[in-house]
C-alpha positions as CSV (number, residue, x, y, z in Angstrom):
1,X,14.1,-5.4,1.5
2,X,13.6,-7.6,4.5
3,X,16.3,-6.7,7.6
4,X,16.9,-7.6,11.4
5,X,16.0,-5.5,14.1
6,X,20.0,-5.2,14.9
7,X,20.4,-4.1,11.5
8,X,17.9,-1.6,11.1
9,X,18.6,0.1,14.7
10,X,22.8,0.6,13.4
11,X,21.6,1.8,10.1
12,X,18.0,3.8,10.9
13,X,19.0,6.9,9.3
14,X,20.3,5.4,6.1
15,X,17.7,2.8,5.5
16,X,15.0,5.5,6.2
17,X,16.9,7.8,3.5
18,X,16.7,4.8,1.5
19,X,13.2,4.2,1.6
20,X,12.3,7.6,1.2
21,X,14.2,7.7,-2.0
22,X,13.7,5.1,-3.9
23,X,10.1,4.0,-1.9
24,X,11.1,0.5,-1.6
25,X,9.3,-1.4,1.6
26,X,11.8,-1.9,4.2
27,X,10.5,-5.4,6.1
28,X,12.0,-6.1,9.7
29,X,12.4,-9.5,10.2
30,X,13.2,-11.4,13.6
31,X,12.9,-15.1,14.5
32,X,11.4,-15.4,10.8
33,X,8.5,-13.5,11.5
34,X,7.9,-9.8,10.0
35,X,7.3,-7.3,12.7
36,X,6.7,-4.2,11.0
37,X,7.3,-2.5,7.7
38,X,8.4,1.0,6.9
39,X,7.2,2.8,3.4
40,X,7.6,5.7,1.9
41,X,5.3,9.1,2.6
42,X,3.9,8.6,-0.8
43,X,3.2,4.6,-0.4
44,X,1.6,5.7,2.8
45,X,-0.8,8.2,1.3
46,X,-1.7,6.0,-1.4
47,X,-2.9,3.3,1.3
48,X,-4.9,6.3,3.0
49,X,-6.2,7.3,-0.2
50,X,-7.7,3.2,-0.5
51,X,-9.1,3.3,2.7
52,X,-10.9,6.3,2.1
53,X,-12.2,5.1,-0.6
54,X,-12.6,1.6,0.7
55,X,-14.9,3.6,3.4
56,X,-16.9,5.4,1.2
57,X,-18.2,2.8,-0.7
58,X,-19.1,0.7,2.4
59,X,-21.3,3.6,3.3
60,X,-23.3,3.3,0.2
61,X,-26.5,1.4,0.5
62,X,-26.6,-1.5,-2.6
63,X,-23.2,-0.6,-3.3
64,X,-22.0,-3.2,-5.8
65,X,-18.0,-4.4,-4.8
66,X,-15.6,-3.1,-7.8
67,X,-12.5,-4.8,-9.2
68,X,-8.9,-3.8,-8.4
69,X,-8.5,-2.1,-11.8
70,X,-12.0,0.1,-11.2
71,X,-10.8,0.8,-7.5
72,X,-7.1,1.6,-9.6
73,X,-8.5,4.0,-12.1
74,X,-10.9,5.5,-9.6
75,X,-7.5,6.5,-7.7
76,X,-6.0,7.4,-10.6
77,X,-3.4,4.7,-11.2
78,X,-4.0,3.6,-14.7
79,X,-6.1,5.8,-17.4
80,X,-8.9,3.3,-17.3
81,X,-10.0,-0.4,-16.4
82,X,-10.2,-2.9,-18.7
83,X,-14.2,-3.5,-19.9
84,X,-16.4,-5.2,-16.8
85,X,-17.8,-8.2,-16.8
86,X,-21.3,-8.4,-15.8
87,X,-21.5,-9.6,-11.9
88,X,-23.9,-11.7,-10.8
């Protein structure tokens, strides 16, 4: 849901119940350019869960990149990726 500054400062507390009930991204918008985004708690720890992950594997020497569903299932997301092509 994309919203003004204006907006969101007269309707904080219901837009923030909002988002953390439903976990839609709340967007502020002004002059046509985003600002910021709010998400939910759980949005929020899955992001912190990526960059952990993200951070690990950067700190393995010869580490080969993964795909999004391998990085998905790693996390838990889906039961398992789809079979991997062989990288070059």
């Amino acid at each position: 849901m994309n919203i003004s500054p204006i907006a969101l400062k007269k309707n904080l507390t219901d837009l923030l119940n909002h988002v953390s009930k439903t976990g839609e991204r709340l967007v502020v918008v002004s002059r046509g350019k985003i600002k910021v985004a709010i998400i939910s708690a759980e949005a929020l720890e899955l992001l912190e869960d990526m960059d952990e992950a993200v951070a690990s594997w950067e700190n393995e020497e010869g580490a080969e990149p993964i795909t999004l569903e391998e990085l998905e299932a790693e996390l838990g997301l889906i039961e398992e990726p789809a079979p991997a092509k062989k990288r070059k």
